[in-house]
N, C-alpha and C positions, 0 to 999 in steps of 0.2 A: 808452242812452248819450246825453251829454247832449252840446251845440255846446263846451263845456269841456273833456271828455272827449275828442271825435273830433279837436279842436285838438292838443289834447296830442300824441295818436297821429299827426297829420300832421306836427306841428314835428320827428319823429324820422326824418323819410326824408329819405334820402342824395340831392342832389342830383346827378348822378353828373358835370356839367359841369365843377364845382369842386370837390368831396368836403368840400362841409359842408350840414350840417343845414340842412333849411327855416327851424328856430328862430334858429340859429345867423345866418344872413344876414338874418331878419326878412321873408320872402319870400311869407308866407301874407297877402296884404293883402285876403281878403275871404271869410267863411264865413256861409253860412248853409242853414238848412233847411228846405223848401216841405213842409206838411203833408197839404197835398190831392195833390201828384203826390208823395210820398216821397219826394223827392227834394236830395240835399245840392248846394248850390252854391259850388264853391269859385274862388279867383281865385290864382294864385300865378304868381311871376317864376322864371323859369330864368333859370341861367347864358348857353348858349349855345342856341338852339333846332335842332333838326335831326336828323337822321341816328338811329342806334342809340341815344346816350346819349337823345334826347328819348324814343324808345319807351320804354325801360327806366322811365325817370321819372314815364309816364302810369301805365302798368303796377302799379310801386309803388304810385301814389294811389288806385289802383282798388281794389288790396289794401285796402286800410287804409278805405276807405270800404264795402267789401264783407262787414267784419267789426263795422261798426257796429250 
């Protein structure tokens, strides 16, 4: 899977703060991936930070980077 590809698949999870897309708000403002530790680094803005809706949201991203 390529930084193109894993983009794509993060710009579709539901922010659950505001109920729109990562893509949709333009909130993914930094991705990349470390080849020596495998590891993806991503930078993104939430709505609101906190409580239930912020776990759900980490959650989500983990998904979607754990299918990469």
């Amino acid at each position: 899977m390529t930084i193109s590809d894993l983009k794509a698949l993060i710009n579709e999870i539901v922010d659950p703060s505001n109920e729109m897309t990562i893509g949709e708000t333009q909130s993914l403002k930094h991705i990349s991936y470390d080849e020596d530790k495998d590891l993806v680094v991503l930078k993104v803005a939430m709505g609101r930070l906190g409580g239930e809706k912020e776990k759900k949201f980490r959650r989500d991203i983990r998904f979607y980077e754990s299918i990469r």
